[in-house]
C-alpha angles and dihedrals in degrees: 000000000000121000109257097236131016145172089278089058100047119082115184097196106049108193100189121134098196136029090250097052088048089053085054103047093054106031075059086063086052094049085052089057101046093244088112128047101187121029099195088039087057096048094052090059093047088047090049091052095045087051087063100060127339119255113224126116139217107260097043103287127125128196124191121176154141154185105248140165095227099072122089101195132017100268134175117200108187118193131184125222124202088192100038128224119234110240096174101282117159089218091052136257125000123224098185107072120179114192104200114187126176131168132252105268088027112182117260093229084053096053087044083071107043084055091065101061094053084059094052086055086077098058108092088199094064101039087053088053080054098053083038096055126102100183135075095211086047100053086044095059090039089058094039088054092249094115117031123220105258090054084056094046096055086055089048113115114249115278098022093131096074095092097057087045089059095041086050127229123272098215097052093050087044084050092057088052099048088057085053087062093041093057083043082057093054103048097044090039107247117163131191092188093111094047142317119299104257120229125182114191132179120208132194141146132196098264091023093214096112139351088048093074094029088063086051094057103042090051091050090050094052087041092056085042100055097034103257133127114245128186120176127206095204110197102198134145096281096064132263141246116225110240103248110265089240080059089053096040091036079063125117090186139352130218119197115192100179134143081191123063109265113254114243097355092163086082089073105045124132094043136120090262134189119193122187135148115273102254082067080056089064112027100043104023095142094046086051093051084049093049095051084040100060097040081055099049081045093052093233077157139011119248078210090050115126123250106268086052103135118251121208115222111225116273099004076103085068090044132103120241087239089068094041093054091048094056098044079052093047088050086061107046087044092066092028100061093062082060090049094040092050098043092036101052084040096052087048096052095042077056093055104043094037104034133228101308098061094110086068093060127119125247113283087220093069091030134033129145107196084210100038108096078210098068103049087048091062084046087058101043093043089054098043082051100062090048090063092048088074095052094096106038090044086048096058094026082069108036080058086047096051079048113057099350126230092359101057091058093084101052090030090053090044105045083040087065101046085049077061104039087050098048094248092131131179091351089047091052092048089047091049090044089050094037092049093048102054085038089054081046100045090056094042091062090051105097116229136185121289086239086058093057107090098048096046105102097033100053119352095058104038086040094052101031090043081059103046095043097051096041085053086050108034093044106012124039094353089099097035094053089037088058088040087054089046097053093049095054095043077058101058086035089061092045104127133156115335103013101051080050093059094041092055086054089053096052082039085060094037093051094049093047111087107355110243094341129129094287089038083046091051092057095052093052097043081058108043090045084063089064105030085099123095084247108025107191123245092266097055087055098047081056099047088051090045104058083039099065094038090053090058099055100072101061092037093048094056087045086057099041088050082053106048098033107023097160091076090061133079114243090251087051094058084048087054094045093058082062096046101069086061096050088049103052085051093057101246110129099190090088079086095068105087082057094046093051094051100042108010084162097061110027099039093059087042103053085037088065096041095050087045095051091044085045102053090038089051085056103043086051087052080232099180131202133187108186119072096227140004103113104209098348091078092050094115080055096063126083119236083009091169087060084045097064099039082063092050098047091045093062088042092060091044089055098053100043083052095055097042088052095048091045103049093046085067123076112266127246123226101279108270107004083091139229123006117260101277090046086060104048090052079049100061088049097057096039081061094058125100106273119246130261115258 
């Protein structure tokens, strides 16, 4: 077995200008060495990772990596930078860059080991030998554990500190926090006289290579620093071990820094928690262990509550409640769409292989001939039609979930399922997922007997919330929402000529805008709530068609601009643009975002137009579509398809134009270092955004 870095893989004097030149130069070294089988493969999926949440570090370190199919061994290229690149960092740009690949069914001995070095980024003694060292071999064996830091160091040329006194050091920021919370101690009268305060955290990250242990370690070394016991669940790809439920009980607070959902969060329930995202792990451990500190020294909840207690995450506390109710919306449409995918794309093919008149079928249950396509058409679309069936409960189950987590599933499923029994639809089902989750709320902030605890969230709140729910939708805003429901779909019913075109431009704009973000994310739903129904009308086809074909220009109208006009892309923009055409033609737009992060001025406008254009032309041709995704797959499923893609090509050809035009007005930067200066500096605001759902 190969050693997972060596001198070959290591450069000292990094040129690169840009984080995705300096992914290249050393992932090359990777591809001399076997390690990695496609070069341009293994960049997408660092790119894609990148695109989720940026790497760097504070302290100057960046970090990008992935899991990825096209390497062969778990491998670390590390590569130093006089200049620094800027990897996101909110301190500025990194100079130490650590490129971690492992393959897709990595080992978990392997990943082990790459977990300690994240660890060990946290070590200021070992990033300074790092800076300090002048020789490949040297900085190989120190990251591999053969040579320890203070042996590097010794060799280190004189001066060579400088740079990790100008980056700062962590521990020295995390110490001044830690007096913070020990002032905070003294004036709420906190003590620690009896024994340590007792924290639990849980850590993971999407690929759980990296910042998921790094956040580990930086929170067990503030912990050590300010006096307080500290022990950390990390998630990661090799597996976990659960922390022993007396540690958990043992716990005066938990802190969670996660970008995944935590697995089994439920065990600690009823805690002062604080719940960030795991950056925050790493870059603000000390300010964390203050803030659970203090909810716990102002009693915000009981370290005796019962589970079922509800638990704040950090800084929802600083949002609007604009942005809280889009996010409890946005938590049911995202488990609702793989209901609407798989009933959708059934009931469609049960269309194609048993004709139009499969609705009339009877039940396959009753009647079913193994060598009749008929037959196995009506199995389809039966089958297609239960699935649907569970759109609106799962909707509402899970508005009612982002809510007031596990508690809020009962009454949010239940009142879900009236909303469907009662013809409210969609609405019904956003009003019952709302509804369930204030009323779970309201009932977790009543204080009960201590008797009554343990039976809280198995009986008392689903009992209670499942009541209140179904009585406010059964007697109270069930008709309303029902007749509400009914008029808007007599409108869209009654959408003929003009205005059908108008409002296909409008999906077409609402589709293009953001690129599988919450507006993007609206659209879609308006129109998949039109044909979640066992016969969808005419109109709600036309939409679903619609917002189909306009989410596929983007993607394919940056593959073809990288085509005709390469020369106004970076070298890692035409890479992007081969995998775009396929993202396109699937209908996943966001195959458009690396375009959109580099350049937002002049792609956005531009795919806005296209989409609207393709919009606005898929409804004048009545063009019709029954499944909710597919791109060009479901073609044969979409009535007048040839007009379709006419439409679809049309906005295609806007868009690029569009882009072309705008591109080429601006002055032009050196082929392959990127965007100009300006460009930059809107793209390292975007790639610091929240990154959009899929």
């Amino acid at each position: 077995m190969s050693e997972m870095i060596t001198a070959d893989l290591v450069d000292l004097d990094l040129s690169a200008e840009n984080k995705e030149a300096a992914a290249r130069a050393l992932a090359e070294r990777m591809v001399t060495l076997g390690r990695v089988t496609d070069l341009d493969g293994f960049l997408a999926d660092v790119a894609a990772r990148e695109a989720q949440m940026p790497t760097g570090l504070d302290g100057g370190i960046g970090i990008p990596h992935c899991r990825s199919v096209h390497v062969t061994e778990p491998t670390l290229g590390f590569g130093r930078s006089a200049a620094g690149i800027d990897f996101g960092a909110p301190d500025g740009p990194a100079d130490l860059i650590f490129l971690i690949a492992a393959p897709a069914g990595a080992d978990d001995a392997h990943l082990t080991i790459l977990s300690s070095l994240a660890r060990q980024l946290m070590n200021a003694e070992f990033t300074s030998a790092l800076r300090a060292v002048d020789d490949a071999a040297a900085a190989a064996a120190l990251i591999r554990g053969d040579e320890s830091p203070a042996a590097a160091a010794s060799t280190a040329p004189e001066g060579s500190e400088s740079a990790e006194d100008s980056k700062g050091s962590k521990s020295s920021k995390d110490s001044v926090a830690v007096s913070a919370a020990a002032s905070a101690d003294t004036a709420t009268g906190t003590t620690t006289s009896e024994r340590p305060f007792r924290i639990v955290a849980v850590t993971s990250c999407p690929t759980g290579i990296a910042h998921t242990y790094m956040a580990a370690e930086s929170l067990e070394n503030a912990g050590r620093e300010a006096g307080v016991e500290v022990v950390v669940e990390t998630q990661g790809s090799a597996g976990f071990t659960r922390l022993d439920p007396a540690v958990i009980a043992a716990a005066d607070g938990v802190i969670f820094a996660h970008d995944v959902p935590v697995r089994d969060k439920d065990r600690f329930a009823g805690k002062p928690t604080v719940d960030v995202g795991v950056k925050a792990g790493i870059n603000k451990p000390a300010e964390l262990i203050t803030e659970v500190r203090g909810k716990a020294a102002r009693g915000e909840v009981s370290a005796g509550s019962a589970p079922g207690t509800p638990v704040e995450r950090a800084g929802d506390s600083g949002e609007g409640y604009g942005t809280k109710l889009r996010k409890w919306l946005m938590s049911g449409v995202s488990y609702m769409v793989p209901f609407v995918a798989a009933g959708g794309l059934l009931i469609a093919l049960g269309f194609a292989i048993g004709g139009w008149t499969v609705n009339k079928a009877p039940s396959v249950m009753d009647h079913f001939v193994w060598t009749q396509t008929d037959s196995w058409g009506a199995l389809l679309f039966q089958i297609g039609g239960v699935a649907f069936n569970f759109l609106v409960p799962v909707l509402a189950g899970y508005i009612a979930y982002g809510m007031a987590d596990r508690p809020g599933l009962v009454p949010g499923f239940v009142g879900g399922a009236i909303a469907l029994n009662i013809n409210a639809g969609f609405l019904g089902g956003l009003a019952a997922g709302l509804i369930a989750g204030g009323v779970v709320i309201g009932i977790q902030k009543v204080k009960i007997p201590a008797a009554l605890r343990g039976i809280m969230p198995v009986v008392v709140i689903p009992l209670i919330s499942a009541a209140i729910v179904g009585f406010l939708m059964f007697v109270v805003i069930g008709k309303p929402i029902a007749s509400a429901q009914k008029g808007m779909t007599d409108w869209l019913n009654g959408l003929t000529g003009t205005n059908a075109v108008l409002l296909g431009a409008l999906l077409g704009l609402m589709m293009c805008f953001d690129l599988g973000g919450p507006v993007n994310k609206v659209a879609y739903t308006f129109a998949t709530a039109g044909i979640a129904v066992a016969s969808p009308s005419d109109s709600a086809m036309k939409i679903m068609a619609a917002v189909m074909a306009a989410g596929m220009v983007p993607p394919l109208a940056m593959a073809l601009a990288t085509t005709v006009r390469g020369k106004l892309f970076t070298q890692t923009e035409r890479e992007n643009g081969k995998a775009a055409w396929v993202l396109g033609a699937s209908f996943i737009s966001e195959g458009a975002i690396p375009f959109a992060a580099a350049d937002p001025l002049r792609v956005i406008p531009s795919a806005m137009v296209g989409g609207a254009v393709t919009g606005s032309l898929s409804m004048a041709f009545s063009a019709t579509l029954r499944a909710p995704h597919g791109g060009i797959f479901v073609v044969p499923l979409i009535g007048n398809p040839f007009l379709y893609l006419i439409a679809i090509a049309a906005g295609v050809c806007v868009t690029t134009a569009l882009v072309v035009v705008l591109k080429g007005m601006r002055k032009q930067a050196p082929e392959g270092t990127g965007t100009g200066v300006a460009d930059a500096a809107i793209a390292t605001k975007v790639d610091s955004k929240e990154p959009v759902a899929a």
